[in-house]
C-alpha positions as CSV (number, residue, x, y, z in Angstrom):
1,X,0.0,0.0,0.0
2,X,2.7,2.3,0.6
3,X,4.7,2.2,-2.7
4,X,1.6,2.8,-4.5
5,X,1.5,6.3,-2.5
6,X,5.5,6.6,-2.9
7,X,4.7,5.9,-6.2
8,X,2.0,8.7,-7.0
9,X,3.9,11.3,-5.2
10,X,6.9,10.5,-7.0
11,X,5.3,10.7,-10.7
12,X,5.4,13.5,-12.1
13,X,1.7,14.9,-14.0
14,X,0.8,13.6,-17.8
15,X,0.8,17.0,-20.0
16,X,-2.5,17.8,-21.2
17,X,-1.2,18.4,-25.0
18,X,2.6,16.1,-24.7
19,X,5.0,17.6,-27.6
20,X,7.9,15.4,-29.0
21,X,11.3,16.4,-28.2
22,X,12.0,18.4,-31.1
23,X,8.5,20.6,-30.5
24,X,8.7,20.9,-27.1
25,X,12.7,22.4,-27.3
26,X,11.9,24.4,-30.5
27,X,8.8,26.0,-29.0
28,X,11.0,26.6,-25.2
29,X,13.8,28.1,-27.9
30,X,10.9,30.5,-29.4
31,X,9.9,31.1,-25.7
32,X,13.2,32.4,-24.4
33,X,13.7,34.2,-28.1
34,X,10.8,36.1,-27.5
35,X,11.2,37.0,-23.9
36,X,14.8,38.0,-24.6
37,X,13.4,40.7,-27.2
38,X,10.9,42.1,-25.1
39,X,13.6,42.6,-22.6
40,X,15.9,44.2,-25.4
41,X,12.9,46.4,-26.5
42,X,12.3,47.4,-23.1
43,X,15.7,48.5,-23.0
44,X,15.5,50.0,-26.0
45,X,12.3,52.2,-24.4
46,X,13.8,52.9,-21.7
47,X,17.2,54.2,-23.8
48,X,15.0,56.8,-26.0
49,X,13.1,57.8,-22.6
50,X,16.1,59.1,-21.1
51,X,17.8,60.2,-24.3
52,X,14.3,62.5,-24.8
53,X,14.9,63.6,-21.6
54,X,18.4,64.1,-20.9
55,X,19.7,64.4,-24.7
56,X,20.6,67.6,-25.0
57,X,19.4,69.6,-28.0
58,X,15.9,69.3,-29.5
59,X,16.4,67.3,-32.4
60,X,18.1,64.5,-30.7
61,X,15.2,64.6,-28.0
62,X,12.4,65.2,-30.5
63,X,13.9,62.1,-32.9
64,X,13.8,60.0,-29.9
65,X,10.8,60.8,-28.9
66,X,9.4,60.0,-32.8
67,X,11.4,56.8,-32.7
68,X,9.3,55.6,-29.8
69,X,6.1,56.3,-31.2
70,X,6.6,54.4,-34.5
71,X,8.9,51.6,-33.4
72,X,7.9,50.5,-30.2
73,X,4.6,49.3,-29.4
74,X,4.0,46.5,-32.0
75,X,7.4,45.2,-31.6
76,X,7.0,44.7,-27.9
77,X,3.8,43.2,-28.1
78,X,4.4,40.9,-30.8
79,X,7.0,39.4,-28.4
80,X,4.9,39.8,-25.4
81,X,2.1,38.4,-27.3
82,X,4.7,35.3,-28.6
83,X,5.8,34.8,-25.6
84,X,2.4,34.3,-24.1
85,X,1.7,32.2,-26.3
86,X,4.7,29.5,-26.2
87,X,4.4,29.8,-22.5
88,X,0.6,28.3,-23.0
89,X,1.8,25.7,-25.6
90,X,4.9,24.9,-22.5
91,X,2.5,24.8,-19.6
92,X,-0.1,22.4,-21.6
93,X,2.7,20.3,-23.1
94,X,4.8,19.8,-19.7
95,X,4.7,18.3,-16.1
96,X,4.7,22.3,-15.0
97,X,1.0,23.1,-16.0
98,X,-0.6,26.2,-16.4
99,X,-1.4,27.0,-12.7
100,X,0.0,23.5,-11.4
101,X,2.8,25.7,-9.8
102,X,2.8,28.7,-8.3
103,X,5.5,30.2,-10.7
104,X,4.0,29.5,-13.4
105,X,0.8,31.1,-12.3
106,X,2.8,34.0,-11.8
107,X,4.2,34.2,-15.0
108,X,1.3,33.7,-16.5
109,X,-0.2,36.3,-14.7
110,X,2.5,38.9,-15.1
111,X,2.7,38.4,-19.3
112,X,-1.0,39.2,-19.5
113,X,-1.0,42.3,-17.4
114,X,2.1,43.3,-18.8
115,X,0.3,43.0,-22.9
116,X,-3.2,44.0,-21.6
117,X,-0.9,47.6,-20.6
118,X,0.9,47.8,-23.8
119,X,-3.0,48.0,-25.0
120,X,-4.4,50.2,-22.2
121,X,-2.1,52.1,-21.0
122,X,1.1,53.0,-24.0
123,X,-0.4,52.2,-27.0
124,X,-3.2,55.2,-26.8
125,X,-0.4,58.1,-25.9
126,X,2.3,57.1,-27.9
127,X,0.8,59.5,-30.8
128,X,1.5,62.5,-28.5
129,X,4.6,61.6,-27.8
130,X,5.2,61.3,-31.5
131,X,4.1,64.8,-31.9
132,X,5.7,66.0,-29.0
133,X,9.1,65.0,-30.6
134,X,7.9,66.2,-33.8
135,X,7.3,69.8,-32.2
136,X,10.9,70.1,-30.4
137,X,12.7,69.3,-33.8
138,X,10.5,72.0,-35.4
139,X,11.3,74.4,-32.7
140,X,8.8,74.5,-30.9
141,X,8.1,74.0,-26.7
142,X,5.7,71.4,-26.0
143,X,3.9,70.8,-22.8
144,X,6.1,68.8,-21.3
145,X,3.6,66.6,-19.2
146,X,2.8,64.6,-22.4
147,X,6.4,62.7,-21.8
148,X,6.4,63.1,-17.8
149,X,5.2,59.7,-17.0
150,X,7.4,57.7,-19.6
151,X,9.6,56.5,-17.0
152,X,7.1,54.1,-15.8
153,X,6.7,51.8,-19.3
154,X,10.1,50.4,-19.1
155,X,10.5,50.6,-15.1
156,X,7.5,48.4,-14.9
157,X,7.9,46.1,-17.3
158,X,11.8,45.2,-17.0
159,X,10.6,45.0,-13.3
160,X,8.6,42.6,-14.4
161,X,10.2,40.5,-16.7
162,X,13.3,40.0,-14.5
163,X,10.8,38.7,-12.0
164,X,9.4,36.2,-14.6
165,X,13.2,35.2,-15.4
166,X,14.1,34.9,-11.8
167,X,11.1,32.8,-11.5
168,X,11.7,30.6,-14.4
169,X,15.1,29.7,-13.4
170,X,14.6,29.6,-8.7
171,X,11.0,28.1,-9.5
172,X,10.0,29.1,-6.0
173,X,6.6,28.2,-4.1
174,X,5.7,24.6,-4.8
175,X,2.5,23.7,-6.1
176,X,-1.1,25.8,-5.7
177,X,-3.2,25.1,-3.0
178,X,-5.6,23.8,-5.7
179,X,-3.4,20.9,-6.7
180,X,-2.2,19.9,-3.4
181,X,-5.8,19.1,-2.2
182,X,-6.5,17.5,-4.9
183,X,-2.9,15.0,-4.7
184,X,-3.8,14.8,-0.9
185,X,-7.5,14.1,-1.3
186,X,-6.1,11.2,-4.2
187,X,-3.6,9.6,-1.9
188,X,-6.1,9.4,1.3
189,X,-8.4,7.6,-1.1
190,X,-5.7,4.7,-1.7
């Protein structure tokens, strides 16, 4: 009677979708890929925020400012949005679940608020800022409270994402509550 318990708390969880090999390490490849870039992008953001700010003359502030306007948003949430995704296809296709573990939850959680404010919250202004930067390189002075609040874009989300990386590599917390009454309820029943 005992091994049969050893034995259940020892095997790891079928994967609701299992990938072979190759899938499974070409779609964790795509995964990191994509979660790299919206780090670099973030970067990047947070490069042309201080450049606008602390760049010196007008053109160079006004061309960053431009720069972020056209180049920014799609790029990051195309990798947000890929990186979402793979992380589904890995947490469906692997022992770790989609809200099996803690961790992942978290993950999960954080790349969904993280695209939902790329949407929301600097999609909708980045047009001002575009013609804020277009104003300083013609000469003009802008109100300046159109680009106040760019700090917090990249300061959140590189927060975030190093939090997702940390997780992904410490795996803290063990599994949910969910899933540990549901093992315990399965082994009392043996």
């Amino acid at each position: 009677m005992s091994t049969t318990s050893e034995t259940t708390k020892r095997t790891a969880p079928a994967a609701r979708w299992p990938l072979g090999r190759r899938t499974r390490q070409t779609v964790l490849v795509v995964h990191i890929v994509s979660a790299g870039a919206w780090i670099g992008i973030d970067v990047i953001v947070a490069v042309l925020v201080l450049t606008g700010w602390f760049g010196g003359d007008a053109d160079t502030r006004g061309i960053a400012y431009q720069a972020l306007s056209r180049f920014v948003v799609w790029p990051m949430l195309t990798a947000g949005l890929t990186c979402l995704v793979t992380g589904l296809l890995l947490g469906m296709a692997t022992k770790w679940g989609l809200v099996r573990y803690w961790w992942v939850a978290v993950k999960l959680v954080l790349n969904l608020v993280l695209c939902t404010l790329i949407l929301v919250a600097l999609q909708p202004g980045v047009a001002e800022v575009g013609e804020y930067g277009e104003a300083l390189v013609a000469g003009g002075s802008p109100d300046d409270a159109v680009v106040s609040e760019l700090f917090f874009p990249p300061a959140v989300s590189l927060t975030a994402l190093s939090l997702a990386t940390v997780l992904a590599v410490v795996k803290p917390w063990g599994r949910t509550r969910r899933r540990e009454v549901a093992s315990k309820g399965s082994q009392k029943s043996q």
